[in-house]
N, C-alpha and C positions, 0 to 999 in steps of 0.2 A: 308254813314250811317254805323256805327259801327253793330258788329253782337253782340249781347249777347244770354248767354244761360242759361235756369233754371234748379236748381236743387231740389226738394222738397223730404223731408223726413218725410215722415209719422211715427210716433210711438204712442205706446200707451200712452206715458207720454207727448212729447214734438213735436210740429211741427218747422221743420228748413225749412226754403226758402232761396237759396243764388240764385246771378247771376254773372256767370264768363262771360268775354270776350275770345277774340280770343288769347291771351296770358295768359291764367289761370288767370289773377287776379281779385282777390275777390271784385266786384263792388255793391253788395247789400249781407248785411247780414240780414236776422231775427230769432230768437230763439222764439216761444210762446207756453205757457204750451197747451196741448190738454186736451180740457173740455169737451168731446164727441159727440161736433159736428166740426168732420173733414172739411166737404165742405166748411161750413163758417170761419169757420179760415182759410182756403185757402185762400176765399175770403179776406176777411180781409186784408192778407198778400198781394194779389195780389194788393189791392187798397192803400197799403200804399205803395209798390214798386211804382206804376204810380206817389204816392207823393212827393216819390224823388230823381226818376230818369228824367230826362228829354227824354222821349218817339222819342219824334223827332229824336235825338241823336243817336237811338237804334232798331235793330230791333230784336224781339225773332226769331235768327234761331235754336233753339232746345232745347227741354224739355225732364226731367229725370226726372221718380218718383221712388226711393226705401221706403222701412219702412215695417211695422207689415200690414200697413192699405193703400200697392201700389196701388192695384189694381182699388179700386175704384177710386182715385183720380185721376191713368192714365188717367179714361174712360173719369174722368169731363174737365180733361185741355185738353185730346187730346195730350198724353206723346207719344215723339218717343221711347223711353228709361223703360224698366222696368225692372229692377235687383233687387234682395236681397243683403241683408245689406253687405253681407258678400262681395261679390265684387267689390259695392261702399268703402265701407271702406280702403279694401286693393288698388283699386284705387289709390282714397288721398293719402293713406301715404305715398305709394312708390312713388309719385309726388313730394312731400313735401322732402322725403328720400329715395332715392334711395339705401339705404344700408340699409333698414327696414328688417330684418328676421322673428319680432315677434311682434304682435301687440296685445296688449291689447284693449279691449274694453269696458266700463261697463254703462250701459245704465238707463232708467228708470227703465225698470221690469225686463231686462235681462242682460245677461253676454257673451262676445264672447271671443272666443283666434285664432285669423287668423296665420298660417303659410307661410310665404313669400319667396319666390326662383326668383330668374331672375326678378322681378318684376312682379309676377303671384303668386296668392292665390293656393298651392297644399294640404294645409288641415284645418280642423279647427273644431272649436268645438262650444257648444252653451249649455248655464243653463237656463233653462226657465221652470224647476220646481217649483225649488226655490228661494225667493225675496233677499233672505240674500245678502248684499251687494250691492243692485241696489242703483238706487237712489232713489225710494221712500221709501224704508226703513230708510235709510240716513235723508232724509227729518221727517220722520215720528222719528228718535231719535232724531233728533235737535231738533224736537218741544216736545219732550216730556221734556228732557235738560235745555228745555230753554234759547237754544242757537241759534244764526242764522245761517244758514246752510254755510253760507261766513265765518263764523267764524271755524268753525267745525274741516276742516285741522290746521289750526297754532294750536290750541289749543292742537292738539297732538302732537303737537314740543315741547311743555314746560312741558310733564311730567318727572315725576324726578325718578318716581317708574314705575318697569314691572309690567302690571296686565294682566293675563291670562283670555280672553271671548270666551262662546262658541259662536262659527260661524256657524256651522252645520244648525241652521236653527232660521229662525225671533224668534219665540218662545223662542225656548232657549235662542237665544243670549239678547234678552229683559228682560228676568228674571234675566237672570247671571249679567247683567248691574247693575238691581235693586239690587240683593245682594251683588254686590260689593260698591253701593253706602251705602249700611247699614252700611259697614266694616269699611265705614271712607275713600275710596279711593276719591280722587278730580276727577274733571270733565276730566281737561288733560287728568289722568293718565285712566280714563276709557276708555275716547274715542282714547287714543295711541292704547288701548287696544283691542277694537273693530275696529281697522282697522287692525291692525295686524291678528284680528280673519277674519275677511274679507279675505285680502288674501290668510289666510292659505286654507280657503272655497274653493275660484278661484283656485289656485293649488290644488288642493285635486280634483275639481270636472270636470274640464276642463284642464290641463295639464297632469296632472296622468305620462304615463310615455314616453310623445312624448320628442325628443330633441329641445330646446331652442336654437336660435344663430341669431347673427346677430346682428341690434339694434334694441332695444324696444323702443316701443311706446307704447302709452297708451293716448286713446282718450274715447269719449263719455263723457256725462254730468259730470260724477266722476270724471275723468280726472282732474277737477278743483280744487278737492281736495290734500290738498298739504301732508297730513298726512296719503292716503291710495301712493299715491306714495313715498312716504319713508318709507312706510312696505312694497311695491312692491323692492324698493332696497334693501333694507334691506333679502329680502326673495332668493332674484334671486342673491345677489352680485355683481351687474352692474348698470352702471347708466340707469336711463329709461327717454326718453324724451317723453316730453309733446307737443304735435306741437300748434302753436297758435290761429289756428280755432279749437279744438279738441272738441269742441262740435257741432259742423254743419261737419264734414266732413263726413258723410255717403252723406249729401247734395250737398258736392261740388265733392266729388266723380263720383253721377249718374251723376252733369252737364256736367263732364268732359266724360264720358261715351255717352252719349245724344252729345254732340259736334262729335265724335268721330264717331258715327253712324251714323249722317247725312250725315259727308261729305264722309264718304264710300257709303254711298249710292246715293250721288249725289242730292237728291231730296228734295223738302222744307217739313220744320218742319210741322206735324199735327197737331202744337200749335190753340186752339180752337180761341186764343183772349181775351183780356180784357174782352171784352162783357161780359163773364158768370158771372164777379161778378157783376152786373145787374139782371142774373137769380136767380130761384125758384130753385130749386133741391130739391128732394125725393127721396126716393129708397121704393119698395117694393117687396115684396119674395114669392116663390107659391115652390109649391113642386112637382116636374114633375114623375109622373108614372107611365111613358113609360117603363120602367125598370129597373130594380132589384135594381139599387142603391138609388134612390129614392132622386135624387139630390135637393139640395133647390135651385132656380136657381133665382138671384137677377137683378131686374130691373132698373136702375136708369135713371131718370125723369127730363127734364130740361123743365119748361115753359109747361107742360102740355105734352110733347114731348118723346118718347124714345128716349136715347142717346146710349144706352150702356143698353148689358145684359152679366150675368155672373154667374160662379157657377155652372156650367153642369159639369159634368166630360167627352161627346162626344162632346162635342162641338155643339150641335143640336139646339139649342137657342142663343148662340154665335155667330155662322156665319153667323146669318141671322135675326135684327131686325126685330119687328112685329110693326103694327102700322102705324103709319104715319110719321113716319123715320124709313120704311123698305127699308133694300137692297136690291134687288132681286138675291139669293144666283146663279150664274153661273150655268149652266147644264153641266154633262159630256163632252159635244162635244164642248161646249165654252170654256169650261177648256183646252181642247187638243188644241187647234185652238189657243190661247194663248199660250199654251207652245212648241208650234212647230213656233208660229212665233216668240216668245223670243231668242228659239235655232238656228234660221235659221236667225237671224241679225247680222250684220257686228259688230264684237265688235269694239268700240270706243277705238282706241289705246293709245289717245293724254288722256282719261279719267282713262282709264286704269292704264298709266305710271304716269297722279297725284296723282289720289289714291295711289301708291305705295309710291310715293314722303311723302305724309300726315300721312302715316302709320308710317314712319319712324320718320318724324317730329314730330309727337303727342307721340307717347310713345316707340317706338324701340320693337314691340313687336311681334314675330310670330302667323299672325293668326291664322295657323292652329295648333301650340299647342297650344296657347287660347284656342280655339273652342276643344280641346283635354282635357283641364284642368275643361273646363267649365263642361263639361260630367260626369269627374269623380268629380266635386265637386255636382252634382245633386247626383250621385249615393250615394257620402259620406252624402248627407241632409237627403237623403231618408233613410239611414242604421241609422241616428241620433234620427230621428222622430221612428222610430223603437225600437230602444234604452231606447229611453224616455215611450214609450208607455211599454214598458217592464217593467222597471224602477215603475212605476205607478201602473201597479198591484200588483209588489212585497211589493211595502211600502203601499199599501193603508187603513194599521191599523194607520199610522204613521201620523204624523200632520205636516204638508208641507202648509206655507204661500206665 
């Protein structure tokens, strides 16, 4: 029986579901819009995977979930793998490309700029103020156009004239559209023109004045577009490649991540099974006021059941379902009792020296700067979310879509 592993990506726009095997290749793809019910589009996904794969064939040894909307979906599959986008992404690409230095990203509602070294994410950036440039903004000109969104890039190949759009922000850049279309400019030339304003935006808002090197990439749903990638050449003076899944690989990223943790870990996937797309799911939220932070703290429900709770910031409702799938959280003294006979077991040599083997084999990468990078990439999220919140109050006369 062959091993497969899933990857799912949650976002606010799009749901991606791949499944890689034991040699990275892409053996199930799905891309479907997120209509704002996450669990059933999982579902969905998951029952059309049983469609056409042949089950027998295959078993799920490990599951990844990144995106906007991880966490809950970890709880419902039972994910071994939880990461943000940001280190699925860089992932993929350096998998795909091992000489990846810069990776673009442009998503449904957001924008990323990953920095790449040794094959390790060391900085990055993220716009999720503003939609200018995503895809649904994109989307949302095509249909204003009246143009299909598949068309959208070539069309900016065949303008003949430069036309200058502000990109600074949805607002603007949809007005200045409209007045250029008053002026007599063609559709090409506007929308050359709007990508070009695009990228200048993405540089402007997310590059600023880091150094660029390496090869670019340039993934996420945009990615697809043939006409913001040649105002990204255009802009940077290089060629940028587009990789071939570059709209699921934030998905194929965590499977490869999720593969990766298991067999360092040894032990089988928490994959829940098929079975839940069979279940109910609900979630519901209380607001715990125990103290000062006054956490919302969210429940979610399988078949009348608790599966999963989440959203404390102590962890006081997290470690320990309620209900009728409670765990009973360890005492003090069975906690030490456990970690004295953890520490006091013969390490397993022959397991020890695979895992080193597999480490090697999967991606040549030192754990312990990983685990070094990983750190200072939480500290850099947490100085970004800072930033932004900063950011927020200083413009809040401003109009920001």
């Amino acid at each position: 029986m062959n091993n497969l592993y899933l990857g799912v990506d949650i976002g606010s726009v799009s749901i991606n579901i791949v499944a890689i095997d034991e040699e990275n290749e892409l053996i199930f793809k799905l891309y479907t819009r997120n209509s704002g019910n996450p669990i059933e589009l999982v579902k969905e996904g998951l029952t059309k995977f049983k469609e056409e794969i042949e089950l027998d064939d295959y078993k799920i040894s490990g599951v990844g979930v990144t995106g906007s909307g991880r966490q809950l979906i970890a709880y419902v599959l039972g994910a071994d793998t939880v990461k943000n986008e940001i280190t699925a992404h860089a992932r993929a690409s350096t998998y795909y490309h091992p000489e990846a230095g810069t990776i673009f990203e442009i998503g449904g509602q957001d924008s990323k700029l990953i920095i790449v070294e040794d094959g390790i994410a060391v900085d990055f950036a993220m716009n999720t103020v503003c939609a200018a440039g995503t895809g649904s903004f994109l989307d949302h000109q095509a249909e204003r156009l009246g143009v299909p969104i598949e068309e959208f890039g070539e069309l900016a190949l065949e303008a003949d004239r430069d036309v200058r759009i502000a990109g600074r922000c949805t607002v603007f850049a949809e007005s200045d559209m409209i007045s250029k279309q008053q002026y007599g400019f063609t559709k090409p030339e506007i929308i050359n023109g709007l990508s070009e304003a695009l990228v200048r935006n993405y540089m402007n808002n997310l590059v600023r004045n880091r150094v660029l090197k390496g090869e670019y990439i340039f993934q996420g749903g945009v990615a697809a577009n043939i006409g913001i990638k040649a105002a990204f050449e255009e802009e940077i003076g290089a060629e940028v490649i587009v990789p071939e899944h570059h709209g699921v690989m934030g998905a194929i990223g965590i499977a490869m991540l999720a593969k990766r943790d298991v067999k360092r870990s040894g032990q089988e996937s928490s994959f829940r099974g098929f079975d839940l797309t069979k279940q109910e799911f609900e979630t519901t939220s209380f607001e715990c006021e125990d103290c000062a932070n006054n956490c919302e703290v969210i429940k979610v429900i399988a078949d009348g059941k608790i599966i999963a709770i989440t959203g404390d910031r102590c962890g006081k409702w997290t470690a320990s379902l309620i209900g009728d799938s409670a765990v009973p959280a360890e005492s003090s003294s069975e906690k030490e009792e456990n970690m004295a006979a953890k520490t006091s077991a013969a390490p397993n040599e022959d397991f020890n020296k695979k895992a080193e083997e597999l480490e090697v084999d999967l991606y040549k990468i030192d754990p312990e700067k990983e685990q070094q990078v990983m750190r200072e990439l939480e500290e850099l999220e947490e100085k970004e979310e800072e930033l932004e919140d900063s950011d927020s109050d200083e413009k809040e006369d401003s109009v920001y879509v």
